[in-house]
KELUM-451865 format. One record per residue (C-alpha): residue number from 1; x, y negated, z negated. Coordinates in steps of 0.1 Angstrom, whole numbers, plus 5000, padded with zeros to 4 digits. Each point is the difference from the previous one (the first is absolute). Layout:
% residues N
SITE_NUM_X_Y_Z
...
% end
This chain:
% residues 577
SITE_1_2821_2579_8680
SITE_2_4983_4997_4968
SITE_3_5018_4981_4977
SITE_4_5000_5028_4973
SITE_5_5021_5018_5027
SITE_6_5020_4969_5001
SITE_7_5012_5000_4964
SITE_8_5001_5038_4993
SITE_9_5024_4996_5036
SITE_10_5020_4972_4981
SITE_11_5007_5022_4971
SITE_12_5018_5022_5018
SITE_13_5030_4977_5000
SITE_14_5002_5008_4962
SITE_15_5000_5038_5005
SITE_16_5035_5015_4998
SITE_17_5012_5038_5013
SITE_18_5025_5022_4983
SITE_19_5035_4994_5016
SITE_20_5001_5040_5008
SITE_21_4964_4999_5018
SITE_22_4990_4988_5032
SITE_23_4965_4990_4983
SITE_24_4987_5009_4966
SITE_25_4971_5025_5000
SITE_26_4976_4975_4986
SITE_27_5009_4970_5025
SITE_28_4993_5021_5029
SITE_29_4966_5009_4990
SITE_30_4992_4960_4989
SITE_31_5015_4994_5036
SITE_32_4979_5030_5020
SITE_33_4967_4987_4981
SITE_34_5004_4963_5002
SITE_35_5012_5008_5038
SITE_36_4967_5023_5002
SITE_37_4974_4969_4984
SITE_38_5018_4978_5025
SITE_39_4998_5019_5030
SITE_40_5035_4991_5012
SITE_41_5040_5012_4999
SITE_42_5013_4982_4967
SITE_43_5042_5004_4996
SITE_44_5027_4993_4974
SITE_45_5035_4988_5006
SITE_46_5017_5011_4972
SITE_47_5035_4996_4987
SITE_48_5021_5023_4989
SITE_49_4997_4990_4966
SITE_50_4963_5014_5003
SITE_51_4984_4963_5002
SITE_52_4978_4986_5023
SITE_53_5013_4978_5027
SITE_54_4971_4993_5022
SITE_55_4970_5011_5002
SITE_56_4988_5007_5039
SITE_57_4960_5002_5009
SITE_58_4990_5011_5038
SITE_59_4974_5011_5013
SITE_60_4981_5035_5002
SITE_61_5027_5020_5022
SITE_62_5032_4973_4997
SITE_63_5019_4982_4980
SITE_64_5019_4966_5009
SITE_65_5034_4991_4987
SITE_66_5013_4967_4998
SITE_67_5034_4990_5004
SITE_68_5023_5017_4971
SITE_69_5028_4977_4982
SITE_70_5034_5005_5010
SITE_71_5017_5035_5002
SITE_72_5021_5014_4971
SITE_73_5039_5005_5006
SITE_74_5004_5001_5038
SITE_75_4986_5022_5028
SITE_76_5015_5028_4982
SITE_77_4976_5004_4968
SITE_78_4963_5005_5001
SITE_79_4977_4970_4986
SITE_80_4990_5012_4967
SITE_81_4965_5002_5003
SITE_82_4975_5025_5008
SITE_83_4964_4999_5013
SITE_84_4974_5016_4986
SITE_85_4966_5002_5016
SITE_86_4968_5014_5004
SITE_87_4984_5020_5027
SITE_88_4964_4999_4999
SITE_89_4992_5028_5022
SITE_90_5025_5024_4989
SITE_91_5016_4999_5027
SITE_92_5044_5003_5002
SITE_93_5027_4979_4999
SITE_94_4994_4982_5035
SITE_95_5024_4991_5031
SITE_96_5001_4964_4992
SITE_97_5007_5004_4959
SITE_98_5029_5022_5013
SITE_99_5009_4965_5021
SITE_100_5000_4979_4968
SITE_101_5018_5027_4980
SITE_102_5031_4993_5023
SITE_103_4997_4966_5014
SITE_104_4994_4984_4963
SITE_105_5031_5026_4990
SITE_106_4973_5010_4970
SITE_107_5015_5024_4971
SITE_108_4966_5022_5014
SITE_109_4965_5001_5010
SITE_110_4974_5013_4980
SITE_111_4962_5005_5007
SITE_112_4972_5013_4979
SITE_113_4974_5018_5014
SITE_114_4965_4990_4986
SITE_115_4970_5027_5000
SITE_116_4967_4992_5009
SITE_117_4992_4990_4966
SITE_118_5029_4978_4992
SITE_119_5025_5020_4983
SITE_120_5034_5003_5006
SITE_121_5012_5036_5015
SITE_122_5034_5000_5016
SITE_123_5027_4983_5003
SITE_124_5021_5000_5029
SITE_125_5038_4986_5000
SITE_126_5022_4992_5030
SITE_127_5036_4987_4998
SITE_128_5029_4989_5024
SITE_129_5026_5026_5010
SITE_130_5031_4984_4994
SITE_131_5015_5029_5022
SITE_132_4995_4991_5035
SITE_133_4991_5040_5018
SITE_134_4996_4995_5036
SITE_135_4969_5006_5018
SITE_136_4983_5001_4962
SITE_137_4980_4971_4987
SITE_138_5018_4978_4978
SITE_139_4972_5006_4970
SITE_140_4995_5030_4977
SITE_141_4959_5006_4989
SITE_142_5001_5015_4967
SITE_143_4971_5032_4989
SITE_144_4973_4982_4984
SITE_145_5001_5000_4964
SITE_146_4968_4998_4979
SITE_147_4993_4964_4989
SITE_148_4999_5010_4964
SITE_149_5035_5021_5002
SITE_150_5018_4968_5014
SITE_151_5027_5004_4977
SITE_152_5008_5034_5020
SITE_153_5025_4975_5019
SITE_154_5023_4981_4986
SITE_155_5004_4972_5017
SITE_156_5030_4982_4986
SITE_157_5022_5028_5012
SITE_158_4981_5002_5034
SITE_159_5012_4966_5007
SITE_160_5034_5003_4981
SITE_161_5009_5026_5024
SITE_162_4986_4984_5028
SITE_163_5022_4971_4997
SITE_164_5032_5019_4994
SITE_165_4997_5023_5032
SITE_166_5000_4961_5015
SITE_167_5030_4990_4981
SITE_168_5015_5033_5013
SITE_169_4995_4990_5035
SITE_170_5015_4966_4998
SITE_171_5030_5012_4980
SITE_172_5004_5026_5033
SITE_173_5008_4973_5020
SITE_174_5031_4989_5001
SITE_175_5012_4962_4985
SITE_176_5018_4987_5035
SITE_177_4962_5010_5011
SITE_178_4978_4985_4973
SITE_179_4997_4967_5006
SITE_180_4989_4998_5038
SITE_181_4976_5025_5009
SITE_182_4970_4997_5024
SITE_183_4974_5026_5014
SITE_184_4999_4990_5037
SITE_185_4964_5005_5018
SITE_186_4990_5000_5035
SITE_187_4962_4995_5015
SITE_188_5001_5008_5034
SITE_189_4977_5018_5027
SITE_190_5032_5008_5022
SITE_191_5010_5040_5004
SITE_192_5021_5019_4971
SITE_193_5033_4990_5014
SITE_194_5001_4962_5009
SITE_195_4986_5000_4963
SITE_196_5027_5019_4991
SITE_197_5024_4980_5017
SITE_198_4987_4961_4991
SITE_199_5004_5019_4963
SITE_200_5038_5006_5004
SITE_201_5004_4971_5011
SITE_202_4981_4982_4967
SITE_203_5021_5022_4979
SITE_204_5033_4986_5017
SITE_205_4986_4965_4999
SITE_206_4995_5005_4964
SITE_207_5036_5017_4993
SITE_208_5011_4966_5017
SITE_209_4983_4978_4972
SITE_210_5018_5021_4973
SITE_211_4963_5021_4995
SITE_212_4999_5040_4995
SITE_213_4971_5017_5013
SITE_214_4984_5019_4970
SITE_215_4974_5017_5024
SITE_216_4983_4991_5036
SITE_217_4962_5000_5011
SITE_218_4987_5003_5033
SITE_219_4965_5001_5002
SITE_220_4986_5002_5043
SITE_221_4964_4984_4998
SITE_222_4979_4993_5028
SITE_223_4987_4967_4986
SITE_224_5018_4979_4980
SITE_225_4984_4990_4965
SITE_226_4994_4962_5001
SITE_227_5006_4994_4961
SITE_228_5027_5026_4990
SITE_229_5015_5007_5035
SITE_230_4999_5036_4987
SITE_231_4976_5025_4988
SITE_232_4988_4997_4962
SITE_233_5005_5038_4991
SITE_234_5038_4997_5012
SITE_235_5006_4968_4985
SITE_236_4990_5020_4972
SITE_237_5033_5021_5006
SITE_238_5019_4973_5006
SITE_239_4994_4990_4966
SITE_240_5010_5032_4987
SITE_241_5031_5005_5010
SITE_242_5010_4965_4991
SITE_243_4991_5009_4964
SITE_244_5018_5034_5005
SITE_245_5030_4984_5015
SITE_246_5001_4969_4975
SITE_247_4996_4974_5032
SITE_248_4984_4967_5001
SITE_249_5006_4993_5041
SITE_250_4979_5009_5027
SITE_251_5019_4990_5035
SITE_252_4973_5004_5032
SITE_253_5011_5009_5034
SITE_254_4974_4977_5017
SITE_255_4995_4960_4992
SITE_256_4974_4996_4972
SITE_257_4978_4969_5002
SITE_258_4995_4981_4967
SITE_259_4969_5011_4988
SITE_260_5012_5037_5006
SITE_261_5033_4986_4981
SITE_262_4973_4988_4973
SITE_263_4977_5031_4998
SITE_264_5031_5029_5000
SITE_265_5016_4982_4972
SITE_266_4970_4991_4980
SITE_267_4990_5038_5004
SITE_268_5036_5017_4991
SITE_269_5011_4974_4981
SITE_270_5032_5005_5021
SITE_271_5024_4978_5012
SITE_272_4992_5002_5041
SITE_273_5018_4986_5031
SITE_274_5000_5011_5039
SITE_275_5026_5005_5026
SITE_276_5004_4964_5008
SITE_277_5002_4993_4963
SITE_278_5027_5022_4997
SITE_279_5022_4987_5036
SITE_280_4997_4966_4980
SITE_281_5016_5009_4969
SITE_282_5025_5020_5019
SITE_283_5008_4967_5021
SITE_284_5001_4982_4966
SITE_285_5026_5022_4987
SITE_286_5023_4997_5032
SITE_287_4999_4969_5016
SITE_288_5029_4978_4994
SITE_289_5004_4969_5019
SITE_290_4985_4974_4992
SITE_291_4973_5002_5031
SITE_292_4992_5039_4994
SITE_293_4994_4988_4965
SITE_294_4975_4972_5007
SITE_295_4984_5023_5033
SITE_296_4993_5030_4973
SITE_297_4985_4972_4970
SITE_298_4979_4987_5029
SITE_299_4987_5034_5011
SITE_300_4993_5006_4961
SITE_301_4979_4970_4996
SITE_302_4981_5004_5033
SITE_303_4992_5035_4985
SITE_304_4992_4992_4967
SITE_305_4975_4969_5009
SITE_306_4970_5020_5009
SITE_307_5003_5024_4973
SITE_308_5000_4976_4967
SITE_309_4975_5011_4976
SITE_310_4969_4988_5003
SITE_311_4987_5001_4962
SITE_312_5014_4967_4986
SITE_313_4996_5008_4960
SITE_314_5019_4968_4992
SITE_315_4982_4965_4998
SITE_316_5004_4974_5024
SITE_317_5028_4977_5003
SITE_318_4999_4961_5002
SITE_319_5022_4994_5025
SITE_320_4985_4961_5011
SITE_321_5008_4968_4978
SITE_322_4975_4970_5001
SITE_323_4976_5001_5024
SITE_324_5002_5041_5001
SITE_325_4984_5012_4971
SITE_326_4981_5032_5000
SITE_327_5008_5037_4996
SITE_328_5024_4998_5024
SITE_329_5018_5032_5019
SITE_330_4997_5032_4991
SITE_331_5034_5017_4990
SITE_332_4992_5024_5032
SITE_333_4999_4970_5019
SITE_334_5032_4983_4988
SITE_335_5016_5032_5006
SITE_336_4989_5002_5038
SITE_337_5010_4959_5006
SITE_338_5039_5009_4986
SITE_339_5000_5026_5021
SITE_340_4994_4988_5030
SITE_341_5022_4969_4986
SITE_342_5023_5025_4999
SITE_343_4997_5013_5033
SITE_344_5004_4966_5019
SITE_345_5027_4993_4979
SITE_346_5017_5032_5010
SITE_347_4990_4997_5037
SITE_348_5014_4969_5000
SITE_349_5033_5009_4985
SITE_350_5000_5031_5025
SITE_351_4995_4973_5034
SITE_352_5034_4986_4985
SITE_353_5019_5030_4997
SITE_354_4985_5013_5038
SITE_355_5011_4963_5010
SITE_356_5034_5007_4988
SITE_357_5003_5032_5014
SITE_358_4989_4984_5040
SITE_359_5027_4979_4997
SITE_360_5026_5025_4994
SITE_361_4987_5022_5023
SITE_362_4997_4976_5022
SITE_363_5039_4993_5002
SITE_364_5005_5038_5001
SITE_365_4982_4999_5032
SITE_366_5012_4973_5017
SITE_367_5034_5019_4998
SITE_368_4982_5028_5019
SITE_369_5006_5026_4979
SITE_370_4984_5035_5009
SITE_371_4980_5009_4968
SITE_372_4989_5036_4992
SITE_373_4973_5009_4977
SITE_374_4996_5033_4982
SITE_375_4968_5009_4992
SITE_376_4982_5031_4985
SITE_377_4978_5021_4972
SITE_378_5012_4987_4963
SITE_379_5027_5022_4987
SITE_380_5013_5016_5039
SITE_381_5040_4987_4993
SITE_382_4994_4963_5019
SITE_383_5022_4983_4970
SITE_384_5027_5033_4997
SITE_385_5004_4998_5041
SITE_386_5004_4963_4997
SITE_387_5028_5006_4970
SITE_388_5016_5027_5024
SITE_389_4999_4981_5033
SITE_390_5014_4967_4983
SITE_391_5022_5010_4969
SITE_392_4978_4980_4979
SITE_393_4984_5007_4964
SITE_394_4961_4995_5002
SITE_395_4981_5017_4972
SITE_396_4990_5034_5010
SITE_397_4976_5024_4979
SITE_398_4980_5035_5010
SITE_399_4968_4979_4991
SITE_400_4973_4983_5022
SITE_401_5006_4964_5002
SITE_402_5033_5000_4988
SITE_403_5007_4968_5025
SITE_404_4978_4972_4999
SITE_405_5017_4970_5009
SITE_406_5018_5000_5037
SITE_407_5035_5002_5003
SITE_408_5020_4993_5028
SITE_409_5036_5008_5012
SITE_410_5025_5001_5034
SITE_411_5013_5023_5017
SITE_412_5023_5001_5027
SITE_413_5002_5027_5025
SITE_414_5027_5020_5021
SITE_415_4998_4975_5026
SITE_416_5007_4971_4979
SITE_417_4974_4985_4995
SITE_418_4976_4993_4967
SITE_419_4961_5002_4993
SITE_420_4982_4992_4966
SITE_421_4985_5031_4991
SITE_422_4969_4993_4973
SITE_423_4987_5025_4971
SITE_424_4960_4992_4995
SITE_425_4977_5010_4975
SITE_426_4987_5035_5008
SITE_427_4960_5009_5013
SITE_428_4978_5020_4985
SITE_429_4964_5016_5010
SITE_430_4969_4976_4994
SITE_431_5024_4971_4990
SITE_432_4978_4974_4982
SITE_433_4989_4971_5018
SITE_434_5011_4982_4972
SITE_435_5030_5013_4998
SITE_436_5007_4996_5038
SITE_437_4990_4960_5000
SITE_438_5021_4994_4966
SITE_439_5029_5019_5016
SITE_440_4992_4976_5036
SITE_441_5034_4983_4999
SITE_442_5020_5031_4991
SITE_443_4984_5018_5032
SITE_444_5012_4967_5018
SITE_445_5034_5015_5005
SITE_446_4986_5020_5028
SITE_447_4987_4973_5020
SITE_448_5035_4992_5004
SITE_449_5011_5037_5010
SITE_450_5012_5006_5035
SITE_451_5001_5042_4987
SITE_452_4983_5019_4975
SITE_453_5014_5031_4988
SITE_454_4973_5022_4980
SITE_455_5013_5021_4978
SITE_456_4982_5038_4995
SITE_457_5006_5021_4971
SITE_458_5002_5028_5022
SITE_459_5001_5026_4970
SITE_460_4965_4984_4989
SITE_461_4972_5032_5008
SITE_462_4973_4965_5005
SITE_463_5033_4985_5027
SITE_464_4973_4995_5030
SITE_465_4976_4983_4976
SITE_466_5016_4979_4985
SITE_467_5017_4990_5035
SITE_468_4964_4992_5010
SITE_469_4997_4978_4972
SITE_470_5032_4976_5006
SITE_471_4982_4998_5036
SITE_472_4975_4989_4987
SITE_473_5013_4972_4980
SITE_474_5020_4991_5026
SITE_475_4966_5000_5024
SITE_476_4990_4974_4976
SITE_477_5030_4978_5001
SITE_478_4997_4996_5034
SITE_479_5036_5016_5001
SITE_480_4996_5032_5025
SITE_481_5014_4980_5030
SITE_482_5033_5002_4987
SITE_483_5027_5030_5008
SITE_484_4999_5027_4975
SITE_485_5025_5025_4993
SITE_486_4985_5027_4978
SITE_487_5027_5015_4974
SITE_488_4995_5035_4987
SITE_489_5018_4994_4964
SITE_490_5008_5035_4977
SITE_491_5008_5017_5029
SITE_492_5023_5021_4973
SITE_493_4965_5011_4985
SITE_494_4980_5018_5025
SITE_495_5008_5029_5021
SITE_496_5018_4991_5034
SITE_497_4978_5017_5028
SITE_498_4973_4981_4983
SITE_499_5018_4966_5000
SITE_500_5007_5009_5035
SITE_501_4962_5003_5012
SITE_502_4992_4968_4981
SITE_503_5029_4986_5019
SITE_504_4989_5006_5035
SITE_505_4967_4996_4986
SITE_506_5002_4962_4993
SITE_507_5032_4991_5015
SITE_508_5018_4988_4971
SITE_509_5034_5000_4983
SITE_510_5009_5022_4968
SITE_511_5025_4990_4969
SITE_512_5004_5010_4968
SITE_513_5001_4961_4985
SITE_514_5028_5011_4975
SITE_515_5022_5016_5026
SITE_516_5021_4980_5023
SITE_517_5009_5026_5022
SITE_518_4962_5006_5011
SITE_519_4996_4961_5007
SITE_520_5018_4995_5033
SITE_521_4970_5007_5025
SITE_522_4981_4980_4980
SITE_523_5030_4968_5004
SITE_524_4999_5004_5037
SITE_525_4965_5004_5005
SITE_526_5000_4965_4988
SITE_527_5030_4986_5013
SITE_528_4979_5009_5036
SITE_529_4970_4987_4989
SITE_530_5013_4968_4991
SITE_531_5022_4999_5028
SITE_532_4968_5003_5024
SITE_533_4984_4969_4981
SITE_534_5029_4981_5008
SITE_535_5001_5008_5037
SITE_536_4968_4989_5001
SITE_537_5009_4962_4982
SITE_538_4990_5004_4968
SITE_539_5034_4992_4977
SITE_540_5032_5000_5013
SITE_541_5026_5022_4984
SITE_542_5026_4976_4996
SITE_543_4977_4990_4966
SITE_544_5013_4998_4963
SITE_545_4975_5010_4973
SITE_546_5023_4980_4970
SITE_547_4969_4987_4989
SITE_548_4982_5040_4991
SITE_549_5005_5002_4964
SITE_550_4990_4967_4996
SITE_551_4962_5011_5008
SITE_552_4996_5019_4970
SITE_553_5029_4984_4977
SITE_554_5020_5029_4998
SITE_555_5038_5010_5001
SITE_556_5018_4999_5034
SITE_557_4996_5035_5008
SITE_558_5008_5016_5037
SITE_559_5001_5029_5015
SITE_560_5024_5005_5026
SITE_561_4997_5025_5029
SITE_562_5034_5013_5023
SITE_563_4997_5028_5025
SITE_564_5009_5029_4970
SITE_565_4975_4988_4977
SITE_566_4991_4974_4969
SITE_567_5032_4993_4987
SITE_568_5007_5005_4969
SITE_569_4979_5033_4992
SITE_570_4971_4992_4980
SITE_571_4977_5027_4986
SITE_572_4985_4998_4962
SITE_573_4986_5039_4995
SITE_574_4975_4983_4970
SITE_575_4981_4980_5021
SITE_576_4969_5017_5018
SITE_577_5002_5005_5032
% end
């Protein structure tokens, strides 16, 4: 470039626009001839204010945008800037300025159209619509309007109302809803349905963690895109509706690796976690013994060690003395030395607590106690049937993972003698193999179970899969040599000639957990079972089980078991089944 263009270029900065016009008559035909002498795209960022932020040079058919500052005021406001550029070849506002227009959350998008002899002819206007009209695009293209009427739009109200249809929107929502929104996305080449059903299961996860759902995305694809995980032109509309619904979280059904992590959030400008992201803080928020809390701050930190940033912007930190001068570690390497610090130190403090733990177990055993197990999906009423069964007060919510930390209880039966009966920490579908390692010693319990009980939600319309899934899990623990007895729970909830076919079906007992009355099958179904084991030498069932409660620290808490039933009644209708 010659260096004439240079300067006349470098004067642009100086040029100012009237606060009502998206570009001045007489700038736009400078810009279309100096962008005509040039032979490439020239562009102005300008503020609202009508002065010149930046001024952008490309090349004859682009134009390149560097990284923008900071937004203004949230995800809910737009940037308050506009581009302005030339198109040499008088050609329309194109797919990809449509792309900046609402990834860069720009006030609008303008282009001038340049004739064959370097004057300016049209201008062409495209803006956000704050609105949100399904199966519309999320932009409005404006008629053009003659470069030398420009003033026919007023801009300053074009982007005062613009910005109060998106104050509208967020003052629709409600204020117990405000604060925690996401829009949840799934990428996945599986059929319509198991979309749709790892979906309703994000959205639950996400109720869980105290998040509403402002909107879901499923988009099927046959391959995967490496950088974004999902398609450009959709991420597009993801962006969209975040700045319709006043968002600033993006939760993804699949796991995200960290340069997808990097590239999604760099793009949107959008805070962005996956599913495993989201069972973590979850875990975080529930655990409360002191081993649940160091297995979920491990899992955290196991997480988080791969995906520290990798652009170190600070200077390097002297960490030697004598003998050790030099620039020294980078503050991304001090960061990943105190984690794993941190993780040894944990792991270590874990072996303790699982040392602890062998030894009382270890006297629980050599009483011979017959232990029983109940297992099942999160959120299928394991900790409301071990409330009912024992008389005890174990915290109970209709929310996945409301138990975390195993609980573990007695129970004596018609025939006069008692078993520890042991709440666990419920499955779920593709649990994270970091999750499943950091949660090793809670899982544990089951080595020691001589009967598992697996609890099915039967009222669940996904019951069979998610049935699969515990069996799966327990595959993996090594743990499907043990006696199962399958429990049909909210038997109240479906219809009974369809209870009855699952019944036959899988052989298994139905209850209503909250119900006492429904759980007497269920007690002698076990009483059998356990009687069998002990034919066979396993226990004898003149054992004790004083020391129970001591497992988990809790109150002494039993449930007793005569011929007419649990004695007294116990049934607490505001507990989920």
């Amino acid at each position: 470039m010659k260096s004439s263009a240079r300067q006349r270029i470098e004067r642009l900065y100086r040029r100012k626009v009237p606060s009502r016009q998206v570009i001045s008559p007489d700038l736009s035909r400078d810009l279309a001839r100096l962008s005509f002498e040039c032979g490439r795209q020239l562009g102005l960022l300008l503020r609202r204010d009508g002065t010149v932020d930046m001024v952008l040079v490309g090349g004859p058919r682009s134009l390149y945008i560097p990284d923008l500052p900071k937004s203004r005021g949230g995800r809910g406001r737009l940037r308050g800037l506009r581009l302005v550029h030339t198109h040499l070849l008088g050609e329309p506002i194109s797919q990809d300025d449509l792309m900046d227009l609402v990834f860069l959350r720009l006030d609008c998008m303008a282009s001038i159209r340049v004739d064959q002899h370097g004057g300016a002819t049209d201008l062409e206007v495209a803006h956000i619509m704050p609105g949100g009209v399904q199966d519309r695009p999320g932009w409005e293209v404006l008629p053009l309007i003659p470069c030398y009427e420009s003033d026919a739009l007023d801009f300053q109200e074009l982007v005062q109302s613009l910005e109060e249809e998106l104050d509208r929107n967020r003052l629709a929502i409600p204020a117990d809803v405000r604060a925690d929104r996401a829009i949840l996305v799934s990428v996945t080449s599986a059929d319509r349905e198991t979309a749709r059903t790892s979906m309703d299961e994000l959205v639950e996860l996400a109720h869980a963690s105290g998040i509403t759902a402002a909107d879901v995305i499923i988009q099927r694809q046959r391959e995967i895109n490496p950088k974004y995980l999902i398609g450009k032109g959709k991420l597009s509309e993801i962006v969209l509706r975040a700045l319709q619904c006043g968002v600033d979280l993006l939760i993804f059904d699949q796991d995200l690796n960290p340069s997808q992590v990097r590239s999604l959030t760099d793009t949107t400008e959008l805070r962005v976690i996956d599913r495993t992201q989201l069972i973590l803080d979850i875990f975080a928020q529930r655990a409360q013994s002191r081993e649940g809390k160091i297995q979920v701050e491990m899992a955290q930190l196991k997480y988080l060690l791969p995906r520290l940033g990798m652009k170190d912007d600070a200077l390097s930190r002297l960490t030697g003395g004598i003998g050790a001068r030099g620039p020294g570690e980078t503050k991304l390497e001090i960061n990943r030395r105190r984690i794993k610090d941190r993780i040894s130190h944990l792991e270590e403090q874990l072996r303790m607590v699982r040392k602890n733990r062998t030894q009382r177990r270890s006297r629980r055993l050599r009483k011979e106690t017959p232990i029983i197990s109940i297992v099942g999906y999160t959120n299928a009423g394991k900790s409301t049937l071990l409330n009912t069964l024992t008389q005890s007060g174990v915290f109970v919510e209709d929310k996945l993972f409301a138990t975390l930390d195993p609980t573990s209880r007695r129970l004596r039966f018609p025939r006069d003698f008692e078993v520890i009966i042991t709440d666990t920490v419920g499955f779920i579908r593709d649990l994270p193999k970091d999750l499943m390692d950091a949660f090793a010693a809670t899982l544990e319990e089951l080595d020691d179970a001589d009967l598992l009980l697996h609890v099915v939600d039967i009222s669940n319309d996904r019951f069979e899969e998610q049935m699969a899934a515990v069996d799966r899990i327990l595959a993996q623990l090594e743990l499907t040599e043990k006696p199962v007895i399958l429990v049909f729970n909210k038997m109240d909830r479906v219809d009974p000639e369809f209870l009855e076919r699952q019944l036959r079906r899988y052989g298994g007992v139905a209850i209503s957990a909250l119900s006492t009355q429904t759980l007497e099958p269920l007690i002698l179904k076990m009483q059998e079972k356990v009687e069998v084991l002990m034919e066979e030498g396993y226990f004898s069932a003149s054992s004790n089980a004083s020391e129970a409660d001591d497992e988990t620290g809790a109150e002494e808490t039993a449930g007793d078991w005569n011929e007419e039933g649990l004695e007294p009644d116990h049934e607490d209708p505001e507990n989920p089944n």
